[in-house]
C-alpha positions as CSV (number, residue, x, y, z in Angstrom):
1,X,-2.9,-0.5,-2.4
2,X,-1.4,1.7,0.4
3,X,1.0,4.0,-1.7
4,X,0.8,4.3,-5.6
5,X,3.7,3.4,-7.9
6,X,5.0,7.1,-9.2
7,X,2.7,8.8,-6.6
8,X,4.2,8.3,-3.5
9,X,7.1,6.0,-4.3
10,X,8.8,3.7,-7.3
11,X,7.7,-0.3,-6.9
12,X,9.6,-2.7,-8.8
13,X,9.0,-6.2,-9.7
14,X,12.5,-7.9,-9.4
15,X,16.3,-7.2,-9.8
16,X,15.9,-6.0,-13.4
17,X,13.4,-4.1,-13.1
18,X,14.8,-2.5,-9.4
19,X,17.7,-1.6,-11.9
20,X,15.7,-0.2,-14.9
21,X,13.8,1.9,-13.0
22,X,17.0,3.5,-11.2
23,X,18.5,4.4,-15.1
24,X,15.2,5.9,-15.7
25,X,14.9,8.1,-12.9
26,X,18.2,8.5,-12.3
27,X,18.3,11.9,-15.3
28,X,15.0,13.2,-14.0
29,X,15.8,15.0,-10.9
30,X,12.6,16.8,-10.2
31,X,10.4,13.8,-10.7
32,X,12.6,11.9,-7.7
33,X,11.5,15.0,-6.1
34,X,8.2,14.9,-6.2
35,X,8.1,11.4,-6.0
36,X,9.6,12.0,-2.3
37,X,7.9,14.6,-1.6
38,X,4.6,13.4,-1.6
39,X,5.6,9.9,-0.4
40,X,6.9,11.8,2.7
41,X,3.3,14.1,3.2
42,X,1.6,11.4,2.6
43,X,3.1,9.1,5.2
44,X,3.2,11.6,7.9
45,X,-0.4,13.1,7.2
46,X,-2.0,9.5,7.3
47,X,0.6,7.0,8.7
48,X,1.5,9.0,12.3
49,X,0.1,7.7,15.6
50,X,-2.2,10.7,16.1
51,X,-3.8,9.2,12.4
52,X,-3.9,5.8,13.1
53,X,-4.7,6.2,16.7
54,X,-8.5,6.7,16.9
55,X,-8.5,3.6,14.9
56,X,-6.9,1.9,17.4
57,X,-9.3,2.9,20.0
58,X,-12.1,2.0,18.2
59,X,-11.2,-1.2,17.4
60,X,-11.7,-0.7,14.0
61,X,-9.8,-1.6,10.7
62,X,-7.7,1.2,9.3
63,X,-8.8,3.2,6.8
64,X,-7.1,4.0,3.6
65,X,-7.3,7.6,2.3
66,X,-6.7,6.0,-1.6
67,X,-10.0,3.9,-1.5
């Protein structure tokens, strides 16, 4: 729930499907791309001490930005 498959980064179930995913991205270049991109502004806009911090403080649960 923290990061979406294809948004922010690739999940994969087991071996063979670790593997199936690799040959299909593998070819497509600019969708590795983007998929790192936004996993990488995403992590540091909401997952940086300065964002969980005030959290912290208050002593309350984080929240996530996806819902």
């Amino acid at each position: 729930r923290l990061l979406h498959d294809g948004v922010h980064c690739i999940w994969y179930r087991d071996l063979d499907d670790c593997v199936a995913r690799v040959h299909e991205l593998l070819p497509d270049h600019a969708r590795r791309e983007r998929v790192r991109r936004d996993g990488e502004a995403f992590v540091r806009r909401h997952h940086t001490y300065d964002a969980r911090l005030p959290f912290l403080l208050a002593q309350r649960p984080w929240e996530n930005p996806l819902g």
